[in-house]
Structure formats: C-alpha cells, structure tokens
C-alpha positions, 0 to 999 in steps of 0.5 A, spaced: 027 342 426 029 336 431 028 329 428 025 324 433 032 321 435 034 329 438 039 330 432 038 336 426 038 333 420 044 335 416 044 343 413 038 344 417 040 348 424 036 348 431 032 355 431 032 358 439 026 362 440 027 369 442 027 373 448 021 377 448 024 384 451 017 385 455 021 381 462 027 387 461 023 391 468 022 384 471 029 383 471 031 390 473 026 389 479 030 382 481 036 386 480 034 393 484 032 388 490 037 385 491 042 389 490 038 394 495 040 387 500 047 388 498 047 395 499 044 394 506 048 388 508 054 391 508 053 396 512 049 393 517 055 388 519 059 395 519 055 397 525 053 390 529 058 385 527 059 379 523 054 376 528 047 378 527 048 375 520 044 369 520 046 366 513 053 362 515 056 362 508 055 369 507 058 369 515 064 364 513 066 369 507 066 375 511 070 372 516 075 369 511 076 374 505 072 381 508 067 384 505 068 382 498 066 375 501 059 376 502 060 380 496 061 376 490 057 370 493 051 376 492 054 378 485 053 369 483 047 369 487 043 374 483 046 371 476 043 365 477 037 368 480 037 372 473 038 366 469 034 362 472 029 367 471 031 368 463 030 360 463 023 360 466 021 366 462 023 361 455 020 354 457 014 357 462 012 364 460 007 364 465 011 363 471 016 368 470 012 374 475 011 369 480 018 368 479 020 374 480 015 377 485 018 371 490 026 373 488 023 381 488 021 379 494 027 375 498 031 381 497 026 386 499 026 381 505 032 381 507 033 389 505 028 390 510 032 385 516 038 389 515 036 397 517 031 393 522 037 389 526 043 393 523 042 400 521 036 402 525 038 398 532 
C-alpha cells in the first residue's frame, strides 16, 4: 500500500493490477489493421510513387532509407498504439473499445486510400 507521501512502506511492495486477457481480440484487431495498412502502403508506393503519400514523415523516410523507412516508423507506431491502449485498458477500462475502434479505424482508413489511390488507380 502506498503512504500518503508516495513511498511503500519498508517490506511491503507495490501491488500492479493485472491485465485482464478480455483485450487480447482488441489488440489483435489493432494490430490486423494496421498492419493491413502496412501491407497496402507498400505496394501502392510500388505502383504510383513516393508522391501520392500524404504523411511527410512516412515520404522522408522512403526517400532516405527505402522502404524499411516507412517500415519501421509503422512498426513504432503500432507499439505505442498498442501501449497505449494497454495503459488506457488499466486506468480507464471503459474507454478502451472507443479507443481502439478510432485506432482500428485509422488503420481501416488508410488501408482503404492505398488500394483506392494506389493499388486500384
């Protein structure tokens, strides 16, 4: 138990609330449709160029490391998403499917404008 002045008292150790595994489907959601983004960005820039992408990070990093640019920036991205989910399941647990469902969706959205602008153009 913590003392008012943020410091456990001598032998006692913090306790950490567990991670219920009811999230694990949400996570993989999260994961599946961003890396469904990943899947379609690269090809896409394979077809139309560096040019239609409109994030300028993500169009830096092509330009100066080559695909594994992009990449990696995305592979970062979806551990902190996914950190970042973990951490609102554990303080906030009734905002974690809104949560997700805006992330699932960001990666639905740009999944979908790389085979509209990219693949299918």
């Amino acid at each position: 138990m913590l003392s008012l002045d943020g410091f456990t008292p001598e032998g006692e150790r913090p306790m950490l609330r567990p991670m219920p595994n009811r999230y694990a489907a949400v996570f993989a959601a999260v994961a599946a449709a961003q890396l469904l983004d990943l899947a379609t960005f690269v090809p896409a820039v394979a077809r139309v160029g560096i040019g239609a992408e409109s994030n300028p990070v993500a169009r830096t990093l092509y330009l100066t490391a080559g695909p594994l640019g992009p990449v990696a920036l995305k592979a970062a991205a979806i551990a902190i998403m996914l950190l970042a989910l973990a951490r609102v399941g554990r303080r906030f647990p009734t905002y974690t499917l809104p949560s997700a469902a805006l992330v699932v969706g960001l990666g639905l959205f740009g999944a979908a404008s790389n085979l509209l602008f990219g693949l299918l153009h």
